[in-house]
C-alpha positions as CSV (number, residue, x, y, z in Angstrom):
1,X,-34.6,13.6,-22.1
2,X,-35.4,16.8,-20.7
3,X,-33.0,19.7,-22.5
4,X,-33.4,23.6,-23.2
5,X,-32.9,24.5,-26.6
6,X,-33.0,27.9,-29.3
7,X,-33.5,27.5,-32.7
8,X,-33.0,31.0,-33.2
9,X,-31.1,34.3,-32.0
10,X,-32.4,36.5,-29.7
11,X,-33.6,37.2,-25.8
12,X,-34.1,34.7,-23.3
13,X,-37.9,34.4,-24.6
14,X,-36.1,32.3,-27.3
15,X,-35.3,29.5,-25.0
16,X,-37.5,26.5,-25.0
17,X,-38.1,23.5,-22.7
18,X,-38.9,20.2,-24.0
19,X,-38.0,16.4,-24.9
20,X,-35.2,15.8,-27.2
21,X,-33.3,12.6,-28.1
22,X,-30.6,11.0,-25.5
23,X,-27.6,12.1,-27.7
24,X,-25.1,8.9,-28.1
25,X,-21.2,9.0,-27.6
26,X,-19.4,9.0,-30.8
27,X,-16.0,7.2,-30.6
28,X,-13.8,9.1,-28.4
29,X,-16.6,10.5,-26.2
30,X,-18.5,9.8,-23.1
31,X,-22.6,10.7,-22.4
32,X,-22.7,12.6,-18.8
33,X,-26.0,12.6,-17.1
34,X,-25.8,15.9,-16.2
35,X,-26.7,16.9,-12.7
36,X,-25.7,20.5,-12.7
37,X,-25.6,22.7,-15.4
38,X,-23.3,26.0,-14.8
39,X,-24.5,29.5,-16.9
40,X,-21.7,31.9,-17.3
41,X,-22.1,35.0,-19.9
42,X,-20.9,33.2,-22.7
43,X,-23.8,31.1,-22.9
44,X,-26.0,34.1,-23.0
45,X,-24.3,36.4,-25.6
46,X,-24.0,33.4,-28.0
47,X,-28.0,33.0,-27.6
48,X,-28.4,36.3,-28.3
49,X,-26.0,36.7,-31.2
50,X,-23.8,33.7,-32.4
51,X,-21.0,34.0,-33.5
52,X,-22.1,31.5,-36.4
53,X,-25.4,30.9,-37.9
54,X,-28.2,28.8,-36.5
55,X,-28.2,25.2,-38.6
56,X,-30.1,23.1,-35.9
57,X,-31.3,23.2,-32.4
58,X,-28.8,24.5,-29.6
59,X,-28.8,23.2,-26.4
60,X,-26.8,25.7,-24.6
61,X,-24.2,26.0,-21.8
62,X,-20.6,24.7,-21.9
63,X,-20.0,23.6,-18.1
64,X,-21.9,21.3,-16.1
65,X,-21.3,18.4,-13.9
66,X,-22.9,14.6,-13.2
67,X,-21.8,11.1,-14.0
68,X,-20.7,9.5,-17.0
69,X,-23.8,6.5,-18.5
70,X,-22.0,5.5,-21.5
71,X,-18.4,5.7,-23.3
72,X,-17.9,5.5,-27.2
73,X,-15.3,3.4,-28.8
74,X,-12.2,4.4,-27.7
75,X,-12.8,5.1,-24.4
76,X,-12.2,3.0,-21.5
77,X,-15.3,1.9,-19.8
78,X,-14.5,1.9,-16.4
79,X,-15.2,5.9,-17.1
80,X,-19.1,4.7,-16.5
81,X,-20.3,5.7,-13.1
82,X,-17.7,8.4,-12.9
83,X,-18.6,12.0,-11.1
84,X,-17.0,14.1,-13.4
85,X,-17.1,18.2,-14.2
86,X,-17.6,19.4,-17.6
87,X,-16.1,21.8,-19.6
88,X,-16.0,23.1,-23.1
89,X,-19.1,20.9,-24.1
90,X,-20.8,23.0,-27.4
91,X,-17.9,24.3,-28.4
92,X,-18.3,23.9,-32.1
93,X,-20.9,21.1,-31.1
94,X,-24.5,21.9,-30.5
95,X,-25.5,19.9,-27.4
96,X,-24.7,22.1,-24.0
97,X,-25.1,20.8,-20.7
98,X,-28.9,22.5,-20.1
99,X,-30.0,19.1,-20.8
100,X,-30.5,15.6,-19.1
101,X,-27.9,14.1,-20.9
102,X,-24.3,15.4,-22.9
103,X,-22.4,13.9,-24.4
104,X,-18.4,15.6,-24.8
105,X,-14.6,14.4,-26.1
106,X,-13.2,12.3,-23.2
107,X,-11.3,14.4,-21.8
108,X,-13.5,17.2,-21.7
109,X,-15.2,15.1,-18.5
110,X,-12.5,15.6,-15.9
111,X,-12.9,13.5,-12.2
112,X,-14.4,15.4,-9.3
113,X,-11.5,16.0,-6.9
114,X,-12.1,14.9,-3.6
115,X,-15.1,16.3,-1.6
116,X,-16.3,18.1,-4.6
117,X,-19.9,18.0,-5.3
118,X,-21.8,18.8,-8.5
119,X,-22.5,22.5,-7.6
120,X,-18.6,23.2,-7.1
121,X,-18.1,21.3,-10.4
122,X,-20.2,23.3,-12.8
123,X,-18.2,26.3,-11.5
124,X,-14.9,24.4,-12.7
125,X,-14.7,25.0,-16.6
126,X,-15.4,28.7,-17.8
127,X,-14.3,30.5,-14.5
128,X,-11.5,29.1,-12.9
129,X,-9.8,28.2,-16.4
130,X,-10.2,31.5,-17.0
131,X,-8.9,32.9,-13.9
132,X,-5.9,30.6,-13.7
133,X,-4.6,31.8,-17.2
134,X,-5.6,35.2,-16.4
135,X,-3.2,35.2,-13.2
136,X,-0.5,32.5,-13.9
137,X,-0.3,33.1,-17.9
138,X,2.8,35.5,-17.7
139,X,4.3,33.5,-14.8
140,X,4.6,33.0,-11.2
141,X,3.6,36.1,-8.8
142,X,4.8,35.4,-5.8
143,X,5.4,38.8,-4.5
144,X,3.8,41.2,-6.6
145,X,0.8,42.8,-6.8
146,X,-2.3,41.9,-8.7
147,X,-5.5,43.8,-9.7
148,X,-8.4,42.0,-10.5
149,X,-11.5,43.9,-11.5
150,X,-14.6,43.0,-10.9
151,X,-13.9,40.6,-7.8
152,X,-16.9,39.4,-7.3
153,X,-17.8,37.7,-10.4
154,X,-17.4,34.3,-11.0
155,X,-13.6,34.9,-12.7
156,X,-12.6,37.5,-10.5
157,X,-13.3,35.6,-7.3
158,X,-11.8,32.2,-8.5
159,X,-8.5,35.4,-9.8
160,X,-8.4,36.7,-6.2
161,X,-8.4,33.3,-4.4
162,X,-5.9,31.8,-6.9
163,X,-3.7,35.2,-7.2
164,X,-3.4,34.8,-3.2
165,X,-2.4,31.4,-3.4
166,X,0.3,32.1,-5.9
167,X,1.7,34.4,-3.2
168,X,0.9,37.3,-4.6
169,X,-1.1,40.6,-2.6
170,X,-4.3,41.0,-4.2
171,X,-6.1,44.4,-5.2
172,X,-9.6,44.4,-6.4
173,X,-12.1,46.7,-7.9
174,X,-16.2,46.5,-6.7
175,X,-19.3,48.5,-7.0
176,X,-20.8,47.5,-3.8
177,X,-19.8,47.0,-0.2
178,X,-21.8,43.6,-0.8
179,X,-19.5,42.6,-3.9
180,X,-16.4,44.1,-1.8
181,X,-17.4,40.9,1.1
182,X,-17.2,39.2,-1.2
183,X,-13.9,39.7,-2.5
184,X,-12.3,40.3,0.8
185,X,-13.8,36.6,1.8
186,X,-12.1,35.3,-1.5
187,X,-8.5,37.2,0.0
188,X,-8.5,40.7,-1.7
189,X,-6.1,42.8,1.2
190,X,-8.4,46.2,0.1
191,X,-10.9,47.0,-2.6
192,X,-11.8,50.1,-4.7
193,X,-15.2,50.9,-5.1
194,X,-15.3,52.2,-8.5
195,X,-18.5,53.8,-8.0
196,X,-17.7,56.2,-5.5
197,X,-13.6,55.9,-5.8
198,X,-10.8,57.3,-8.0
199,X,-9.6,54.0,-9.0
200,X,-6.6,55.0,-10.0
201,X,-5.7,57.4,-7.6
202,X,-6.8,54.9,-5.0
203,X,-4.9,51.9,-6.3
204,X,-1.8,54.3,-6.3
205,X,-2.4,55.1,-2.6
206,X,-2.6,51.1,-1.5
207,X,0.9,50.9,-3.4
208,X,3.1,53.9,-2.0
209,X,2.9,54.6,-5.6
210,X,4.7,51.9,-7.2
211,X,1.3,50.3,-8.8
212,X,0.7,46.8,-9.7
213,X,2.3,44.4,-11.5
214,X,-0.6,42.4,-13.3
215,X,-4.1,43.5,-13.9
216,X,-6.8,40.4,-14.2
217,X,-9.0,43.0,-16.3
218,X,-13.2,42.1,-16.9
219,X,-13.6,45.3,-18.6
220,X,-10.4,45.9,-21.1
221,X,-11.7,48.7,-22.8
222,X,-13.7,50.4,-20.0
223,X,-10.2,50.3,-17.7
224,X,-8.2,51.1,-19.8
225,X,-6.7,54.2,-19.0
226,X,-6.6,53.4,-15.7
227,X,-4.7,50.4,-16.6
228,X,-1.8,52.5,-18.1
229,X,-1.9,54.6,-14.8
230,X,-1.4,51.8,-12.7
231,X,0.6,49.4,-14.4
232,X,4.2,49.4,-13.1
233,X,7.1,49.2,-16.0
234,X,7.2,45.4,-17.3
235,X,3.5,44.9,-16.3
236,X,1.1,42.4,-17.9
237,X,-2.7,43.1,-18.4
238,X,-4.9,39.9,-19.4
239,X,-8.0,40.8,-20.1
240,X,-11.1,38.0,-20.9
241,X,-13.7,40.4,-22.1
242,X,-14.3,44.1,-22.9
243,X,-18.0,44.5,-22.7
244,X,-18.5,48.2,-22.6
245,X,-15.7,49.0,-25.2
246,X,-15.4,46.0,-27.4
247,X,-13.0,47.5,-29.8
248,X,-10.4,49.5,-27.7
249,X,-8.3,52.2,-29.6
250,X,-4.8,50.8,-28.3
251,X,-2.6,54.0,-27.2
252,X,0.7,52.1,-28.8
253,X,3.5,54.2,-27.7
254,X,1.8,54.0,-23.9
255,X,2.3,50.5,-24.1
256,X,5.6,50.4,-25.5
257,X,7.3,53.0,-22.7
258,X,6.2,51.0,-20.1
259,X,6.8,47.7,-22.2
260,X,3.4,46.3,-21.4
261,X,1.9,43.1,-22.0
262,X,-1.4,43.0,-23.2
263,X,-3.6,39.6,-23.1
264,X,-6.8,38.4,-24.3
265,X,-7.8,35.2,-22.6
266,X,-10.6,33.1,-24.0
267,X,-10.7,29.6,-22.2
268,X,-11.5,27.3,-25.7
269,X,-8.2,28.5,-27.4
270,X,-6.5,28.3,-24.2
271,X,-3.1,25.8,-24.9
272,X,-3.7,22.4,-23.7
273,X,-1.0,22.7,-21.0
274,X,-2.5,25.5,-19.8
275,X,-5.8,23.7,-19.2
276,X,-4.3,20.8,-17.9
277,X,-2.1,23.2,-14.8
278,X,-5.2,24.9,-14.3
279,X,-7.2,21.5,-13.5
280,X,-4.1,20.8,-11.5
281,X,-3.5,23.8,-9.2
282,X,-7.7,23.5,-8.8
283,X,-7.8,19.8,-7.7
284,X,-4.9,20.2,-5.4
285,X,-6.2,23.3,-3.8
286,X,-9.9,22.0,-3.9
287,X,-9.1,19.2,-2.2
288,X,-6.5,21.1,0.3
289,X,-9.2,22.9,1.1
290,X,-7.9,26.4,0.2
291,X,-10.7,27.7,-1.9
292,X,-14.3,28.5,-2.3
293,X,-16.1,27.5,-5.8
294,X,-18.7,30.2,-4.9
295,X,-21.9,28.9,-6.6
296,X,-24.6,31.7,-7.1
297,X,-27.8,31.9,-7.2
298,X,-30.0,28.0,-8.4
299,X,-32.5,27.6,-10.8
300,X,-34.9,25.1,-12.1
301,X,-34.1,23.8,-15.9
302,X,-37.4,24.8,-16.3
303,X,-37.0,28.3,-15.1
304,X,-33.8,28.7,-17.5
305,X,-35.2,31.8,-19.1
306,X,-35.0,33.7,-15.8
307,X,-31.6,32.1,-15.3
308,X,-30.7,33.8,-18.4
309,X,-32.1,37.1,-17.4
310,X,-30.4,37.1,-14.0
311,X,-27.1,36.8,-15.5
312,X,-27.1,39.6,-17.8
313,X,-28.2,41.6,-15.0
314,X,-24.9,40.6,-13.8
315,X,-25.1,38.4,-10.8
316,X,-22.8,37.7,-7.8
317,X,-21.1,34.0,-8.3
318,X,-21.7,31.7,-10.8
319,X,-25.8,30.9,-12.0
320,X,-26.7,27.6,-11.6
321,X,-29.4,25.3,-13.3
322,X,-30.7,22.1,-11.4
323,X,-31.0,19.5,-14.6
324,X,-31.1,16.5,-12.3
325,X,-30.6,14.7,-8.7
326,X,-28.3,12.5,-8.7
């Protein structure tokens, strides 16, 4: 088969293209023909630094989507033939979906919902997991207010859309008036261009001054004192990455006088009910027709290394990678 691989650490020069064995299904598992593989920055920040040492070849990328080939034992094979969307598949494995073929748990392949094609699928896993733990994970919001930075990224539009259909008014942060289209087409009522705006000051305006009741935060550290202005008493943050502040002196007694929730949200260690509501609310409101998977730019698997490149440059929607038509 036809895969992208690294056998070491490092920039997206480390990437290769090649033939590697069609990887079988162990018992429990099912092989995916992968027809769409989805790049998020996860996939690119463990290329370039881990978290565990290299033993063997990496195929990269965790989502994807295609149609099951095979089943191992265990698995009930009227799973062949399947369109499914995939999620989670080298977590502590080493064969992504930037490949031909996958193979992944059993229930790690999840059924298209109705009128989903494979580019909406490989946009499932990472991002609207994510974004439904990130808005729902502290309970309903029907009738509050929610933040969510960065609202044009793949998580913050899947936040916005999913915040909105939770009932809630949506507030996002942008750096462009393209990116704040964007969000206003996902169902932000305003955004704050942080670029040229006082966020905070802004954000206080579009409130009367009460502030927001949850915060869907891309940039924990970076936000963070804005955060604390913002945040009404009893507020929750959940933040799923901090890239320009990894480790974030926490202002305790801040936190504590407005009695603050602070979350970190990383899909893999996600509960398993959590996962399985978020595949819920997703099918039902995929198939309702009430939101848009927003697929960015395409590549070629042979053009993976500028795939790479585009997304640290931060792109709008979610990259990605042509593996196959199916």
């Amino acid at each position: 088969m036809r895969a992208a691989w690294y056998s070491e650490f490092g920039g997206p020069e480390v990437l290769q293209i090649g033939d590697k064995p069609v990887p079988a299904p162990a018992a429990g598992e099912v092989q995916v023909r992968i027809a769409v593989s989805g790049l998020n920055p996860v996939d690119y920040k463990r290329r370039s630094a881990g978290p565990e040492p290299l033993s063997e070849d990496v195929v990269p990328h965790f989502d994807g989507a295609g149609v099951i080939e095979a089943v191992g034992e265990g698995v009930d094979g009227a799973r062949v033939g399947q369109p499914v969307w995939v999620y989670e598949a080298f977590w502590h494995r080493t064969n992504g979906t930037a490949a031909e073929f996958c193979t992944v748990p059993a229930d790690r392949a999840v059924i298209l919902p109705s009128g989903a094609d494979f580019a909406a699928g490989a946009t499932f896993g990472i991002p609207a997991l994510t974004a439904h733990r990130a808005v729902f994970a502290d309970g309903p919001v029907n009738g509050q207010t929610v933040l969510v930075t960065g609202g044009a990224g793949a998580v913050g539009a899947y936040a916005i859309q999913f915040a909105r259909l939770g009932g809630a008014r949506v507030l996002s942060t942008v750096s462009s008036a393209e990116k704040a289209g964007v969000a206003e087409r996902m169902g932000a009522t305003a955004t704050i261009d942080r670029k040229t705006e006082d966020v905070a000051a802004r954000i206080m305006e579009l409130t009367d001054g009460a502030g927001v009741d949850r915060i869907v935060e891309v940039d924990f550290g970076g936000n963070y004192e804005t955060s604390l202005a913002v945040l009404k008493v009893n507020g929750a943050i959940a933040g799923y990455s901090s890239d320009s502040q990894p480790e974030t002196p926490v202002t305790f007694r801040a936190l504590m006088f407005k009695n603050i929730t602070v979350r970190g949200v990383l899909v893999f260690n996600m509960p398993e009910s959590a996962k399985q509501a978020a595949i819920t609310d997703l099918h039902k409101w995929y198939a309702d027709g009430e939101i848009d998977p927003f697929p960015g730019p395409r590549y070629a698997l042979a053009d993976i290394r500028a795939a790479h490149e585009h997304q640290q440059r931060g792109p709008l929607g979610n990259i990605l990678i042509d593996v196959a038509d199916l």
